[in-house]
N, C-alpha and C positions, 0 to 999 in steps of 0.2 A: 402714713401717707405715701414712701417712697414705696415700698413693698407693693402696696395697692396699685400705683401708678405702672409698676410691670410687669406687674402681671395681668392687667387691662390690655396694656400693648402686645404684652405677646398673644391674648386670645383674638385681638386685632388682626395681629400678622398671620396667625393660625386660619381666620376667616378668610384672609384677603388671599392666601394662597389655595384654598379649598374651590373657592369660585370661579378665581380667573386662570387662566391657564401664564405661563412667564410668555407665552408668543401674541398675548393678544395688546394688541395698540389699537384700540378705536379711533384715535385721531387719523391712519394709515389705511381707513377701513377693512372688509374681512378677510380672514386669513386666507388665499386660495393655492397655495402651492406652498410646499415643504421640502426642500432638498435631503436627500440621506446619506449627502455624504460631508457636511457640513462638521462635523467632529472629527473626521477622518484629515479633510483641509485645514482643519486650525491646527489638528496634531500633528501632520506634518511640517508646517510653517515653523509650526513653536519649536520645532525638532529640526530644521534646519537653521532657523536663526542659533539656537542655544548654541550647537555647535560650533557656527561660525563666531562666535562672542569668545568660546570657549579657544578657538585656532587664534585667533587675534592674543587671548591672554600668554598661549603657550609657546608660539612664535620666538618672542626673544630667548625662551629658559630653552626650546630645543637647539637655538641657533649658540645659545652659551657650551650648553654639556654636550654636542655634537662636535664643536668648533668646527663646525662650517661655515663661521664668520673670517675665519683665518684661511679656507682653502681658496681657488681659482672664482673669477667676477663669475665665469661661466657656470660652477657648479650654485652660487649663491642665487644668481637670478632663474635656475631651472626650481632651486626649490622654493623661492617668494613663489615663482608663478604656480607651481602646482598650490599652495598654499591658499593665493589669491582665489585662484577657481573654483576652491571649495568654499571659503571663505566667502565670497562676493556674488561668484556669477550665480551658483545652486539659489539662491536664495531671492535675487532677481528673477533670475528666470521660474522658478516656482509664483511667485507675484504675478509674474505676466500670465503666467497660463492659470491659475485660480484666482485670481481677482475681479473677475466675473461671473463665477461661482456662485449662483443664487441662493441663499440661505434660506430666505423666506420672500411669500411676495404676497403682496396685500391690493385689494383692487377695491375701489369706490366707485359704487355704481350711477350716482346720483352725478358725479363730472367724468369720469370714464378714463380715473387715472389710476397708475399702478404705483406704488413704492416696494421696490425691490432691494432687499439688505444683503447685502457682499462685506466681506470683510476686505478692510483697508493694509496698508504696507505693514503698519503695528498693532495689527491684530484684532484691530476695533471695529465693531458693525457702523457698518456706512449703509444709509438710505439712502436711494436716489430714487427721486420722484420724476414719471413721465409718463403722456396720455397715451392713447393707444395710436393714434395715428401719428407719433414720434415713432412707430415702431416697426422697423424695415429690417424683411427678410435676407439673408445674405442670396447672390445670385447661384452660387458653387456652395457645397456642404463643406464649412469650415469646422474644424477638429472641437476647437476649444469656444465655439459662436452656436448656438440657437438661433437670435435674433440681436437687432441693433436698437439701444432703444437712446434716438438720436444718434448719436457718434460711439453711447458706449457698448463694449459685446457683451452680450449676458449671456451667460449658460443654462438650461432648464431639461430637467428629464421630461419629457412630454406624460410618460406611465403616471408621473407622479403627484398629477392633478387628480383628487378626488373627485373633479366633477370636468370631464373631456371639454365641456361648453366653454367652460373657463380659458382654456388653454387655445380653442376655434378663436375665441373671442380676444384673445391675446393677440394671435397671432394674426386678426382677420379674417380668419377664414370665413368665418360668417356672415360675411358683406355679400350684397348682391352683386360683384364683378367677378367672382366665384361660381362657378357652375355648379348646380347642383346636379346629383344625374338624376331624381324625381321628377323633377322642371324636364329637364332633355327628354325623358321616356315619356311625358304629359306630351309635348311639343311633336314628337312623332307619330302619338296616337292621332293627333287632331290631326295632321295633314296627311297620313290614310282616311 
């Protein structure tokens, strides 16, 4: 009986990953945009926390076999703070600027909402879900901003929409307070 029962499940799990792909969430509707540099952002986060975990453990044993626990306040507080900066700030400041990173983004056409997955401070995919008219263009080209969807900034390579519509339609463009220049050249011919 037990033998039978897994080897049943693995031709299960064999099935269920043949079919579906690991990015499909139909509750998120379908997949339209894919980030490529998603691996790249998790590997470096994982590579600046590790390190900084690793500064924290090493701290006291350098500060031992150095004794520079025994020299002047002034040398001890130059090297805590160099310490800190690698330790704290890299790793922060990496957060701020890819935590808007859009890993995947998913759009349901039937309510005309997006959920877009970022990875969070501890490395876990966060969705955030929001309709398309929460989503306001920056007025200046911001480095680390695409668009604002409500208050938060998402990043998106525009190239990396398999279907251009998707990305009009993200962003609006597709609304009629958009000129088209078809419409304009129509409009010119008629008033010759």
């Amino acid at each position: 009986g037990f033998i039978f029962q897994v080897t049943s499940f693995q031709g299960v799990a064999v099935r269920s990953l043949s079919t579906a792909s690991p990015h499909d969430h139909p509750e998120h509707g379908r997949l339209v945009y894919k980030g490529n540099l998603a691996k790249t952002v998790l590997g470096v986060k994982f590579f600046s926390y590790s390190t900084s975990i690793f500064n924290l453990f090493m701290m006291p044993y350098i500060m031992l076999k150095s004794g520079i626990g025994v020299e002047s306040l002034l040398v001890q507080a130059a090297f805590y703070g160099l310490i800190g900066i690698f330790t704290f700030v890299t790793p922060v400041t990496l957060h701020i600027l890819t935590k808007g990173y859009v890993i995947r983004l998913y759009y349901k056409d039937e309510v005309d909402t997006y959920t877009a997955i970022t990875y969070n401070a501890i490395l876990a995919e966060k969705a955030t879900v929001f309709h398309q008219k929460d989503v306001k263009i920056p007025d200046i080209t911001k480095m680390f901003t695409t668009f604002y969807a409500k208050t938060k900034s998402m990043l998106v390579n525009p190239t990396l929409f398999p279907n251009p519509q998707d990305y009009n339609h993200l962003m609006g463009y597709d609304k009629s307070s958009f000129f088209k220049f078809e419409d304009l050249e129509v409009k010119e011919a008629d008033e010759r």
